[in-house]
SEPA-92012 format. One line per field, with one value per residue: residue in one letter; z, x, y of N, C-alpha, C in turn. Coordinates in Angstrom, 1 decimal. Each point is the difference from the previous one (the first is absolute). Layout:
// SEPA-92012
r	c(A|...)
nw	c(Z|...)
nu	c(X|...)
nv	c(Y|...)
caw	c(Z|...)
cau	c(X|...)
cav	c(Y|...)
cw	c(Z|...)
cu	c(X|...)
cv	c(Y|...)
This chain:
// SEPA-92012
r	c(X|X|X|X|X|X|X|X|X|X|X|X|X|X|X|X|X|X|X|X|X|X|X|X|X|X|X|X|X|X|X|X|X|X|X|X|X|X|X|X|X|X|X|X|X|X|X|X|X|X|X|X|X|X|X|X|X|X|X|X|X|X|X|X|X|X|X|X|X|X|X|X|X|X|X|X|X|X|X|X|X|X|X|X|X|X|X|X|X|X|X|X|X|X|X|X|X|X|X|X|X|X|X|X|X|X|X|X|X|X|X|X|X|X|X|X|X|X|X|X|X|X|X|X|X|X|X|X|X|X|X|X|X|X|X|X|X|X|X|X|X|X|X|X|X|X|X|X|X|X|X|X|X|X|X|X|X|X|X|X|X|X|X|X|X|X|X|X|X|X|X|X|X|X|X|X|X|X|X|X|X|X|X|X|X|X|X|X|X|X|X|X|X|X|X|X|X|X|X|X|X|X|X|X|X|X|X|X|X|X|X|X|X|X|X|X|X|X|X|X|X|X|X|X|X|X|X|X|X|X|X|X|X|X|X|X|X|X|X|X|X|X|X|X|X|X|X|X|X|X|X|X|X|X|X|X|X|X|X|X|X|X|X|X|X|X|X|X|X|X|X|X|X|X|X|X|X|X|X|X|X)
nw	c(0.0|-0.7|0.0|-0.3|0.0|-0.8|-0.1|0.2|-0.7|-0.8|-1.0|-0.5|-1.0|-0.9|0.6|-1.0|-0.8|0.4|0.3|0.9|1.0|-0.7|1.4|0.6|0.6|1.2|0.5|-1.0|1.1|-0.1|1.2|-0.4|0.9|0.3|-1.3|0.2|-0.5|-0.5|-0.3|-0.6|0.4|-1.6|-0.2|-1.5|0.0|1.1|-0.9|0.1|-1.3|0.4|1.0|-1.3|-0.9|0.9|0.6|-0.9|0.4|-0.7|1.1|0.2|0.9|0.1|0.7|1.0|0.9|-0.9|1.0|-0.1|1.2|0.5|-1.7|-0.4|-0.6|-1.2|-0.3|-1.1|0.6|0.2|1.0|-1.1|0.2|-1.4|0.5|-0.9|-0.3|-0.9|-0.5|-1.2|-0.8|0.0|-0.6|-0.3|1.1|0.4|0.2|0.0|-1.3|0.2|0.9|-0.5|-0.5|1.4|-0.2|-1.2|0.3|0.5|-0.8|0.6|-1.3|0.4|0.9|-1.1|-0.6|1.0|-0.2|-1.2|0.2|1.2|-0.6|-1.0|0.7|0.9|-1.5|0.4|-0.4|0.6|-0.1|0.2|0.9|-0.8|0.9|-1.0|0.2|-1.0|0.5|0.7|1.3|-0.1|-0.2|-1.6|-0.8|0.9|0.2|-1.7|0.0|0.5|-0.4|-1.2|0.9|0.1|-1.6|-0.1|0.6|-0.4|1.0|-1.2|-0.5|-1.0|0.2|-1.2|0.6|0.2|1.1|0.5|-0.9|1.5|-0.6|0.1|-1.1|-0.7|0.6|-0.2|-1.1|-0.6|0.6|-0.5|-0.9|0.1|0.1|-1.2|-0.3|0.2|0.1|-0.9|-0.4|0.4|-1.3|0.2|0.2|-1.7|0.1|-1.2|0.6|-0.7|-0.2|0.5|-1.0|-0.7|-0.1|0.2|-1.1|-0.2|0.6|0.7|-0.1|0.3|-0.7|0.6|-1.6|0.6|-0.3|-1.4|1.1|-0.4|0.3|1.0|-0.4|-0.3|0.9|-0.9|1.3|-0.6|1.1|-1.1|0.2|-0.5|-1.5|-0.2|1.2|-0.8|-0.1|0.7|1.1|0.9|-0.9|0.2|1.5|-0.3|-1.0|0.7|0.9|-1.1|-1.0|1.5|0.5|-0.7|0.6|1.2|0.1|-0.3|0.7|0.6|-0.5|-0.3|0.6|0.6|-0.5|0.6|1.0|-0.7|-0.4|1.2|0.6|-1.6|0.0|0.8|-0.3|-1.1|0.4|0.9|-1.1|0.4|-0.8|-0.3|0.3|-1.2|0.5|-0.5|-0.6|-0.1|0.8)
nu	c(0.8|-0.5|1.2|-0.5|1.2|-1.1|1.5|-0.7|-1.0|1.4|-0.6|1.3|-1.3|1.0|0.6|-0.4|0.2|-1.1|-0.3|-1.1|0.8|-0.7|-1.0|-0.1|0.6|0.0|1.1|0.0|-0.3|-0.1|-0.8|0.2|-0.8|0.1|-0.5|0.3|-1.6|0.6|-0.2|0.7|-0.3|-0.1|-0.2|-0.4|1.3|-0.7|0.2|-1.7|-0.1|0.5|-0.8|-1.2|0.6|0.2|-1.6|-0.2|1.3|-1.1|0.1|1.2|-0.1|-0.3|-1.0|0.7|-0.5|0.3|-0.8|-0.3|-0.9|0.8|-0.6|1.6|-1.1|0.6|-0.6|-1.0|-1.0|0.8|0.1|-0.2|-0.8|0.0|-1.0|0.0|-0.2|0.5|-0.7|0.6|-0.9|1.1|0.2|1.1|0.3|-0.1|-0.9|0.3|0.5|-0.7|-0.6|0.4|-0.3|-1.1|-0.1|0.3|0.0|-1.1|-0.8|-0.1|-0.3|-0.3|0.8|0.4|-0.2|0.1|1.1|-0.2|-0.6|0.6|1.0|-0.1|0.2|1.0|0.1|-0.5|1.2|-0.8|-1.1|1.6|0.6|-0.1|-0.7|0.1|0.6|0.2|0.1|0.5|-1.2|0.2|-1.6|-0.4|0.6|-0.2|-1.2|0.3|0.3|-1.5|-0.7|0.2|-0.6|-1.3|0.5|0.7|-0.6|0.4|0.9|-0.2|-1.3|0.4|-1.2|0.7|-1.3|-0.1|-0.6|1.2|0.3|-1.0|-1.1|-1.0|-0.6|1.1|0.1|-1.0|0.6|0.9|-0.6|-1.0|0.2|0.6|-1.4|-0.5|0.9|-0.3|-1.9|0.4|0.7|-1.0|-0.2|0.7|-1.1|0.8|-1.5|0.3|-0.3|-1.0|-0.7|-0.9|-0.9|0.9|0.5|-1.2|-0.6|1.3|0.0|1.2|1.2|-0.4|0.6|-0.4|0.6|0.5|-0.1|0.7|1.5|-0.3|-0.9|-0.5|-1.6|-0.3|-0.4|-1.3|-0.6|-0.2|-0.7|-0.4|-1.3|0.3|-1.3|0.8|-0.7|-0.1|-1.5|1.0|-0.3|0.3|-0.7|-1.7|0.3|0.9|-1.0|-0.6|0.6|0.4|-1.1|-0.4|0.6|-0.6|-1.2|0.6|0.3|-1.0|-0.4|1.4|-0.4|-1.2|0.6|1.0|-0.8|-0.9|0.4|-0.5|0.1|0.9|-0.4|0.7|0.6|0.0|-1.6|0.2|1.4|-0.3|-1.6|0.0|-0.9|1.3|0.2|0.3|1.2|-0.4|-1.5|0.1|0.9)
nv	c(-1.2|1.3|0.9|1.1|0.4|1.1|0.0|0.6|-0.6|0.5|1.1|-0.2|0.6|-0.3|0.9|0.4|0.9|0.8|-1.4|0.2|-0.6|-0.9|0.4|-1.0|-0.3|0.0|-0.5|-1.5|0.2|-0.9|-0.5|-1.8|-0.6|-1.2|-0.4|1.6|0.6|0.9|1.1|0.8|0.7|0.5|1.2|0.3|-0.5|-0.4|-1.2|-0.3|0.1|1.5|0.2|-0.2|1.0|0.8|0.1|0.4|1.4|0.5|0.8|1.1|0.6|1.5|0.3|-0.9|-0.9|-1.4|-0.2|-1.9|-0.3|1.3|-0.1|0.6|0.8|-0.9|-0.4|0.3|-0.5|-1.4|0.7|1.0|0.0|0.2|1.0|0.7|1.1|0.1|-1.2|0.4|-0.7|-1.1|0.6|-0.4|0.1|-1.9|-0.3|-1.6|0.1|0.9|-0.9|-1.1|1.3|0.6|-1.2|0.0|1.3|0.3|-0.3|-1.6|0.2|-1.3|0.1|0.9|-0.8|-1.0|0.7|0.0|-2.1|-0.1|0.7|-0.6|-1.4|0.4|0.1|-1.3|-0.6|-1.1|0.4|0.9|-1.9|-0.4|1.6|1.3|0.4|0.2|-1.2|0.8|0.2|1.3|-0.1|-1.1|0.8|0.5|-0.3|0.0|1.6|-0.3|-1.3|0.6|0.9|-0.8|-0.7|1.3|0.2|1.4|0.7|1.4|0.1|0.7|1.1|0.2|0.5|-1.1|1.0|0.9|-1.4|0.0|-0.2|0.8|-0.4|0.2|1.7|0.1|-0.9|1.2|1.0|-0.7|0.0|1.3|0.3|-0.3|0.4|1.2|-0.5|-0.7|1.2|1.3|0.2|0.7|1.3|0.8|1.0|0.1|1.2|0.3|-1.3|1.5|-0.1|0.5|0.9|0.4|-0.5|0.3|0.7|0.3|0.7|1.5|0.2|1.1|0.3|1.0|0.6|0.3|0.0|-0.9|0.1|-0.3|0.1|-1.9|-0.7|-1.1|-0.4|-0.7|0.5|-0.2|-0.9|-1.3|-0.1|0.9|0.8|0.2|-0.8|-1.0|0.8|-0.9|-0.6|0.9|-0.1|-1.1|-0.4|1.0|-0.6|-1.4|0.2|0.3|-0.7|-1.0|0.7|0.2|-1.2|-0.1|1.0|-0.9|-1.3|0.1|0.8|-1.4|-1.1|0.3|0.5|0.7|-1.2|-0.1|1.3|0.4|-1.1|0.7|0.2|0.3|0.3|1.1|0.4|-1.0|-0.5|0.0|1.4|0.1|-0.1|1.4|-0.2|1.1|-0.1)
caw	c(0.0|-0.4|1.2|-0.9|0.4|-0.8|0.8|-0.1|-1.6|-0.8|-1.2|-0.7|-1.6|0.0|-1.0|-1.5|-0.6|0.5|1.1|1.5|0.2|0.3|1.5|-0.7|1.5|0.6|1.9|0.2|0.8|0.4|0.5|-0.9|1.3|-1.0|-0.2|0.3|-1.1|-0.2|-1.3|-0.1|-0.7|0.0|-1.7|-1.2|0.1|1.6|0.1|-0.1|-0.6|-0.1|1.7|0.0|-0.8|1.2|0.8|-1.4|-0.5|-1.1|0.2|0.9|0.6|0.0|1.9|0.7|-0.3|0.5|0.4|-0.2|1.1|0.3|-1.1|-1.4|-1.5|-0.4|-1.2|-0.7|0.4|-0.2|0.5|-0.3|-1.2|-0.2|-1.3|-1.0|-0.9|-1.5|0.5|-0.3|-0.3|-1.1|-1.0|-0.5|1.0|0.5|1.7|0.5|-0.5|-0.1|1.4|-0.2|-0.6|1.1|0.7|-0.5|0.3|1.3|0.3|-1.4|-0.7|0.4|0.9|-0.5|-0.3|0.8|1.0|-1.2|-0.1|1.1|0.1|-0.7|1.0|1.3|-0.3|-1.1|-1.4|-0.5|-1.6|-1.1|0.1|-1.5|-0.5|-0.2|0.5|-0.9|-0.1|1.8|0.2|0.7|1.7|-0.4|-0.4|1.0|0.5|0.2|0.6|1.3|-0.2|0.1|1.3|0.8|-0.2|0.8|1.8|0.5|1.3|-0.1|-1.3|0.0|-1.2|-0.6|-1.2|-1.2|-0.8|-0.8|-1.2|-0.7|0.3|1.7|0.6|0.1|1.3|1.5|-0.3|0.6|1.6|0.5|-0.5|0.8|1.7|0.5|0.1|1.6|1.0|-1.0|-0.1|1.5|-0.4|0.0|-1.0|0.2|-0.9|-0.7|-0.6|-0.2|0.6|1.6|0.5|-0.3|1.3|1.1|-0.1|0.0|0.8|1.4|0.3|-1.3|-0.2|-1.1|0.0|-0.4|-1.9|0.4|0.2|0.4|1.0|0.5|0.9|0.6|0.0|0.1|-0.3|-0.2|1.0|-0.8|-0.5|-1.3|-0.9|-0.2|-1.1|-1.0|0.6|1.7|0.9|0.3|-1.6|-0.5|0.9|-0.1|-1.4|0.2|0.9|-0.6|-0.3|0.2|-0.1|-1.5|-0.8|-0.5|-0.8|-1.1|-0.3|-0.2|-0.8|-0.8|-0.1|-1.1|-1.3|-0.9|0.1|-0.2|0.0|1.0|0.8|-0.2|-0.2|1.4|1.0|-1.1|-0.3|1.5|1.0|-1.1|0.8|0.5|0.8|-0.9|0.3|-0.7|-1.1|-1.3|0.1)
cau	c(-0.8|0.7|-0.2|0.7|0.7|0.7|0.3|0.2|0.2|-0.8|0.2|0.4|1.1|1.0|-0.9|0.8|1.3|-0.5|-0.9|0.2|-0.4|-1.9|-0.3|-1.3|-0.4|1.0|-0.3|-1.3|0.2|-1.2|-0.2|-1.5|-0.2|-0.2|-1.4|-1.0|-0.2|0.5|-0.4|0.5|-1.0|0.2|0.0|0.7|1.2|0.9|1.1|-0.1|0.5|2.0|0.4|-0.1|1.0|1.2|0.1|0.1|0.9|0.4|0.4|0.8|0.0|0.8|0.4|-1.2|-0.4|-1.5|0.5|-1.1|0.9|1.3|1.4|-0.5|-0.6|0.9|-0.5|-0.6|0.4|-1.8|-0.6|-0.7|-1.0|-0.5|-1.2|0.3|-1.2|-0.1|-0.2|0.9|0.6|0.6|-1.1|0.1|-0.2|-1.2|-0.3|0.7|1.4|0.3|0.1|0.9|1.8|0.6|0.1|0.9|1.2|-0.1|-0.5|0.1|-1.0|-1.2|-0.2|-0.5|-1.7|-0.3|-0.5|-0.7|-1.4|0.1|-0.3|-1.0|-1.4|-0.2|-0.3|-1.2|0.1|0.3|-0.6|0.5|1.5|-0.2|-0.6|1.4|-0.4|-0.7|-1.2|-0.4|-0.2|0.7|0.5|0.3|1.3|0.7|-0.1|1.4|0.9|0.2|0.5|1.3|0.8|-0.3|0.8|1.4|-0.6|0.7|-0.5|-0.1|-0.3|0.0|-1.0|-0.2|-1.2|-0.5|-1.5|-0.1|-0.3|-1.0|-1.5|-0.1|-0.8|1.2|0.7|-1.3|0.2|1.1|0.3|-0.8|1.5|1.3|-0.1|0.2|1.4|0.7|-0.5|-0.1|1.4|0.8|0.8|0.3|0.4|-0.1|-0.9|0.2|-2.0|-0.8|-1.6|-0.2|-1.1|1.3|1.4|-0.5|-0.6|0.6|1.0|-0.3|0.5|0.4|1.6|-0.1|0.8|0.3|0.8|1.3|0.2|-0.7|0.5|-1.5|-0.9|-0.6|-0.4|-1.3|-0.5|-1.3|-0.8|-1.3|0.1|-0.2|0.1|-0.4|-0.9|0.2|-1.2|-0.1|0.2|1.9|0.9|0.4|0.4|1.0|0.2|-0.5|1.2|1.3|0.1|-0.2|1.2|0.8|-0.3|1.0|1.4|-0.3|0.0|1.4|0.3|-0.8|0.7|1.4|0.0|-0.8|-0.1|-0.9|-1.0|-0.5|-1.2|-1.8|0.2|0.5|-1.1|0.0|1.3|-0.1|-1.1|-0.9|-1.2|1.0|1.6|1.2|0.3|0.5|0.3|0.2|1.2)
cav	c(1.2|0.7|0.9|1.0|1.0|1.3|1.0|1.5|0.3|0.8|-0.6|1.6|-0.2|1.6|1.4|0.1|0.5|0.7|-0.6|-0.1|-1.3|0.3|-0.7|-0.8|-0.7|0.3|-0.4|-0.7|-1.6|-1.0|-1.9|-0.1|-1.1|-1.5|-0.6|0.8|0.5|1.6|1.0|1.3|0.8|1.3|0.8|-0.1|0.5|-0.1|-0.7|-1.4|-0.9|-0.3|-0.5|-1.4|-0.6|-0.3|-1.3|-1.1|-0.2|0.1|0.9|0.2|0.9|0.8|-0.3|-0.7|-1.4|-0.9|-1.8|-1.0|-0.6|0.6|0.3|1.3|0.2|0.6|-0.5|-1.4|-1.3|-0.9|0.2|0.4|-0.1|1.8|0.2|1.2|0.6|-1.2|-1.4|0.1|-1.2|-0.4|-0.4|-1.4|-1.0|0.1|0.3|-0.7|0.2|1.7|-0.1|-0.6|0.5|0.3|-0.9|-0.9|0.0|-0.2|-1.4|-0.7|-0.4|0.1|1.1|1.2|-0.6|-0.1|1.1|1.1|-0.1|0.6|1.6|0.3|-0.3|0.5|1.5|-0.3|0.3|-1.4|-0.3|0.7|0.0|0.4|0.8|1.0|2.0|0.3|-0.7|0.0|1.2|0.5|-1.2|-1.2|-0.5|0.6|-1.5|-1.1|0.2|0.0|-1.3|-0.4|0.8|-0.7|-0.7|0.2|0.2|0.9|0.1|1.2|0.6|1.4|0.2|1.5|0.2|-1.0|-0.4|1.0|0.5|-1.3|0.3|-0.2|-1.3|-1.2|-0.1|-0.3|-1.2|-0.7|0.1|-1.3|-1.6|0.1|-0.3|-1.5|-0.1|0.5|-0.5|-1.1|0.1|0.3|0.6|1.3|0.0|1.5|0.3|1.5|0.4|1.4|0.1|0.3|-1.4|-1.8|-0.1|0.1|-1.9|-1.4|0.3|-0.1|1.1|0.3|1.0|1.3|0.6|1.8|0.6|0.2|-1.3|-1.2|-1.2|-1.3|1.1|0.0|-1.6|-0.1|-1.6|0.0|-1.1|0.1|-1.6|-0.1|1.0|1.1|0.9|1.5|1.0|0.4|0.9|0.1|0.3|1.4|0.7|-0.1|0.9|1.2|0.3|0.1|0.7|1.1|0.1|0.4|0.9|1.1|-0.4|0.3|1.4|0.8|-0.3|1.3|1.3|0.0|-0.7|1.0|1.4|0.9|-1.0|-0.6|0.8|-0.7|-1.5|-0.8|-1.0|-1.2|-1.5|-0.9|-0.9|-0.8|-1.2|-1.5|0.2|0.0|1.6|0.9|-1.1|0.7|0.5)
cw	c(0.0|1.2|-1.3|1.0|-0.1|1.2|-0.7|-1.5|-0.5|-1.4|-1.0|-1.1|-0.4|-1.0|-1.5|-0.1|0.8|0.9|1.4|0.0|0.7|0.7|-0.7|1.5|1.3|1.5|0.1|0.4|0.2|-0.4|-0.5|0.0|-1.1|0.2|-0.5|-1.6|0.3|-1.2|0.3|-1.1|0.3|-1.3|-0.1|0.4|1.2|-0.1|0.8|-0.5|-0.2|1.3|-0.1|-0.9|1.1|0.6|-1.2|0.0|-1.6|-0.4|1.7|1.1|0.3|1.6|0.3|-0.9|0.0|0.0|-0.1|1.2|-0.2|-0.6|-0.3|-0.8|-0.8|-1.8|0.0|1.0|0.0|1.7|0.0|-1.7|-0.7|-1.3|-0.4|0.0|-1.0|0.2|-0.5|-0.6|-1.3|-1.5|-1.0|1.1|0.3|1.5|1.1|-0.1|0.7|2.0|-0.3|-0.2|1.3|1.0|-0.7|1.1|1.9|-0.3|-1.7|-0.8|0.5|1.4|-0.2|-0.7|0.9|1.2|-0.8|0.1|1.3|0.7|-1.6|0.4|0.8|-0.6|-1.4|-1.4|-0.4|-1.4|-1.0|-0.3|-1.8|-0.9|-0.3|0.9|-1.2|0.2|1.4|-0.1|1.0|2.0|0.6|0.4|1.6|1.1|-0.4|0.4|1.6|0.4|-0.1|0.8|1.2|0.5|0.3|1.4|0.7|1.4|0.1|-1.1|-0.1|-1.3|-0.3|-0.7|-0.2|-1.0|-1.1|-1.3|-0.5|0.2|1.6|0.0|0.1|1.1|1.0|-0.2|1.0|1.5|0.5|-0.2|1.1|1.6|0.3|-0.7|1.1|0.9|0.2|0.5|1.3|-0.4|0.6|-1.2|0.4|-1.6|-0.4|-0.4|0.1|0.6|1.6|0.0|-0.2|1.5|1.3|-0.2|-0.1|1.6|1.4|0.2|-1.8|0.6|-0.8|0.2|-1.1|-1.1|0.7|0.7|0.7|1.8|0.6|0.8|1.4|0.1|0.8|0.7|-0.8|0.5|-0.6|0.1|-1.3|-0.1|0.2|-0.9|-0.1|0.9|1.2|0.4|-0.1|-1.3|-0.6|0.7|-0.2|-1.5|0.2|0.7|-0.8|-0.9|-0.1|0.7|-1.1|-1.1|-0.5|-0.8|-1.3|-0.8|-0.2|-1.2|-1.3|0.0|-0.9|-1.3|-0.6|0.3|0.1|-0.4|0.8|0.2|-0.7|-0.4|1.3|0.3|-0.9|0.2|1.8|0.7|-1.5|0.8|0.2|1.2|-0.5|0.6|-1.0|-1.8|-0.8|0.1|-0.4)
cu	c(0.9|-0.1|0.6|0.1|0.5|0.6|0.8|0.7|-0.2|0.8|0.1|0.9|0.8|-0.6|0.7|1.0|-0.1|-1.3|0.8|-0.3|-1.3|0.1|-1.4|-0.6|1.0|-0.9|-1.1|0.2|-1.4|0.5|-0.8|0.2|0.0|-1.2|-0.8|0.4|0.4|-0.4|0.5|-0.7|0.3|0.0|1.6|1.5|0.0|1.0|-0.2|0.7|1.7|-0.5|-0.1|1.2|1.6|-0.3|0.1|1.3|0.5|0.0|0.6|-0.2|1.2|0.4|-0.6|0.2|-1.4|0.8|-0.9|0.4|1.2|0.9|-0.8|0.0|1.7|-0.4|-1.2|0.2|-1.7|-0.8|-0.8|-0.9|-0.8|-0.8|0.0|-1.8|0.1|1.0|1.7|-0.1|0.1|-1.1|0.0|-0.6|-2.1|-0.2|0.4|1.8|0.4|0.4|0.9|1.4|0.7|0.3|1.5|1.7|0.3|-0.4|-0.3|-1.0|-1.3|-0.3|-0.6|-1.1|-0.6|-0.7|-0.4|-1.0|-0.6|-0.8|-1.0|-1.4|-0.6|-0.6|-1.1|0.3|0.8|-0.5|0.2|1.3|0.6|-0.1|1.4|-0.5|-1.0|-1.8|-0.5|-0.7|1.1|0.3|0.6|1.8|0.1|0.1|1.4|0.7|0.5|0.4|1.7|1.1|0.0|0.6|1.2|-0.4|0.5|-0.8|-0.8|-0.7|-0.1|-0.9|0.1|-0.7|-0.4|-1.5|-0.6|-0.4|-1.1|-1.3|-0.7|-0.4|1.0|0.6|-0.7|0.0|1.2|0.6|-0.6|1.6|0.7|-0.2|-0.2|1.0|0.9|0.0|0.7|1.9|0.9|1.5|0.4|0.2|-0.3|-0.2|0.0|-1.2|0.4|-1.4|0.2|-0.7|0.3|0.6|-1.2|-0.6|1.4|1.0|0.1|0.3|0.2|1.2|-0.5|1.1|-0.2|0.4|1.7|0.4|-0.9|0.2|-1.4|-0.1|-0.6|0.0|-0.9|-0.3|-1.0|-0.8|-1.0|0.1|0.3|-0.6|-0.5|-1.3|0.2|-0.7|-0.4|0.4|1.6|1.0|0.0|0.6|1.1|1.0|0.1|1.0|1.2|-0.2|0.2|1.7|1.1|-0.3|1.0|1.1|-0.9|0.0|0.9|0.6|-0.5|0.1|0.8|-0.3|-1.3|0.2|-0.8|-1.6|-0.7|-1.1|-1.4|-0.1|0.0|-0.9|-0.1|0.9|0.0|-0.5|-0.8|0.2|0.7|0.6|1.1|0.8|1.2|0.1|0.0|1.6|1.3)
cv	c(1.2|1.3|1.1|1.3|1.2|1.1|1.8|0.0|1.4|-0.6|1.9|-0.4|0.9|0.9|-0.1|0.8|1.4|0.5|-0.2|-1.8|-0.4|-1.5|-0.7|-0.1|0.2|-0.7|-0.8|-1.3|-0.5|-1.7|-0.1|-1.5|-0.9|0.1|1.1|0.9|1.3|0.4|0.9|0.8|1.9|0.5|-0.4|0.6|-0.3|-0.8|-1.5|-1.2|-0.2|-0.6|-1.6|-1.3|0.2|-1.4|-1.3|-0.8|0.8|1.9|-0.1|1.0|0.8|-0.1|-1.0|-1.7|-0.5|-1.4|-0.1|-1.4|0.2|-0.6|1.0|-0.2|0.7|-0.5|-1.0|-1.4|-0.7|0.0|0.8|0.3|1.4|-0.8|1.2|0.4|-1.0|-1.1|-0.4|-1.7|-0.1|-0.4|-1.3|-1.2|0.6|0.4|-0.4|0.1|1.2|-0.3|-1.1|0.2|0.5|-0.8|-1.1|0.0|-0.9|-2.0|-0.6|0.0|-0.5|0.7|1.0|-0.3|0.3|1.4|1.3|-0.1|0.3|1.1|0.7|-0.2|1.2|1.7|-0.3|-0.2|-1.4|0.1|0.7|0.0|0.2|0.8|0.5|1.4|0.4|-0.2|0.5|1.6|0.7|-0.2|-1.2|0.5|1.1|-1.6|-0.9|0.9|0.0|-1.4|0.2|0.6|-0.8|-1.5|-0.5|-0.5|0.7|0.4|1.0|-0.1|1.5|0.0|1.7|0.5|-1.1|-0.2|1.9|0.3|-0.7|0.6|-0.3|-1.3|-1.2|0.2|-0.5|-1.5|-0.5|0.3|-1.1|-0.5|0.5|-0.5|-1.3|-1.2|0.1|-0.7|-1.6|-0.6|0.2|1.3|1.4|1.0|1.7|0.3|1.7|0.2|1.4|0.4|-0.9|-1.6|-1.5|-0.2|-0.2|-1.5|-0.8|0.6|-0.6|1.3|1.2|1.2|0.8|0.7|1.3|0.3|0.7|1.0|-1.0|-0.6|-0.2|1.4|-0.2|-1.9|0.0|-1.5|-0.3|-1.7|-0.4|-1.6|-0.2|-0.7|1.2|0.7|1.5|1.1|0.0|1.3|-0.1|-0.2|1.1|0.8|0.1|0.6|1.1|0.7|0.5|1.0|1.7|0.0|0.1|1.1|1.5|-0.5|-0.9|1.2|0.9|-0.5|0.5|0.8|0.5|0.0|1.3|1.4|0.9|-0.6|-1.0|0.5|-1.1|-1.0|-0.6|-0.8|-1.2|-0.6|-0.3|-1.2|-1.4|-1.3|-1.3|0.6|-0.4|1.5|0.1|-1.0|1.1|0.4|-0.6)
């Protein structure tokens, strides 16, 4: 079981030729217990996703560490597992092949049969071992991608965006999948969102984090049973909260990027009926 360890990260790219060196995030520590679901959640540019590719391994930090049970994070390794916004699969290979290819190096041939069919089971998609990407809906192919994250048995799943570029009704599909995976796996894992109402149905705990420099405003429990309802009292209560906390650093971020156009675009790109924050930016 996995214990993850972010200590007083920050993260600063160098400035260009006549650029200042630009802070993405600075002084972000947080634990994040085995077993237990996290979402970090914040507008556009806080620097989620570099926070989530450090603990990846596949970006570095400028200050600061992340261990995983007290090694450090120093590269890429198979204890842990990443699902992208896009499914990224191989298009020659079928459905099965495509989770097979991450398993060759670790175990024999039928092994990796073996455990493709496995884990294609455990995300519903026995009856498409065959299929190509081509042939899949866009939720279809996030599913092998998660299968095939899942495969490895890494101690850590890390999810960036994953359900971002999909229709609500595939996402309302697939927070059913992820939770009961979670529930299923025991996995640990840390989830990149944008929507207040994602992060509040698969969570235990959410990490809001600030516009630049970046670092956590704020950590939420969220005590809600599962499954979660939307239209309960303590789910909107708790929507309503973050939001109104994130509302200025939405707002500062709008500033920058429109200027003189913010004033009258503001009620339109703040407020809409998912809690997607800041989806016009």
């Amino acid at each position: 079981m996995s214990h993850v360890i972010i200590d007083h990260v920050e993260k600063t790219f160098p400035g260009g030729k006549n650029a200042q060196p630009f802070t993405v995030f600075e002084d972000i520590s947080l634990s994040v217990d085995a077993g237990e679901f996290v979402s970090l959640l914040g507008p556009s540019g806080c620097g989620k996703s570099t926070l989530l590719n450090i603990v990846a391994g596949l970006d570095t930090a400028s200050e600061g560490s992340v261990s995983i049970n007290n090694t450090q994070v120093t590269g890429p390794g198979a204890d842990r597992g990443v699902v992208f916004q896009e499914a990224a699969l191989m298009p020659w290979m079928n459905v099965k092949q495509n989770v097979e290819f991450a398993l060759k190096k670790q175990h024999s041939k039928k092994e990796a049969s073996a455990r493709a069919e496995e884990y294609l089971k455990l995300v519903h998609l026995s009856r498409f071992l065959d299929s190509y990407p081509h042939e899949l809906s866009g939720g279809m192919k996030q599913r092998v991608s998660i299968a095939r994250a899942l495969s490895m048995d890494p101690e850590v799943l890390l999810m960036d965006e994953p359900f971002g570029a999909l229709d609500e009704q595939t996402r309302m599909m697939l927070h059913k999948e992820v939770q009961y995976i979670w529930e299923k796996t025991n996995k640990t894992i840390l989830f990149v969102t944008h929507n207040i109402r994602e992060s509040i149905l698969l969570s235990d705990r959410i990490v809001l984090m600030g516009t630049r420099p970046g670092g956590i405003r704020k950590i939420f429990d969220v005590p809600l049973a599962r499954p979660r309802d939307p239209s309960s009292e303590e789910f909107t209560a708790l929507e309503h909260e973050i939001m109104s906390i994130l509302e200025k650093e939405i707002e500062k971020v709008m500033r920058e990027e429109m200027g003189d156009d913010f004033r009258s675009k503001k009620a339109g790109l703040l407020y809409n009926s998912n809690s997607n924050m800041g989806d016009h930016i």
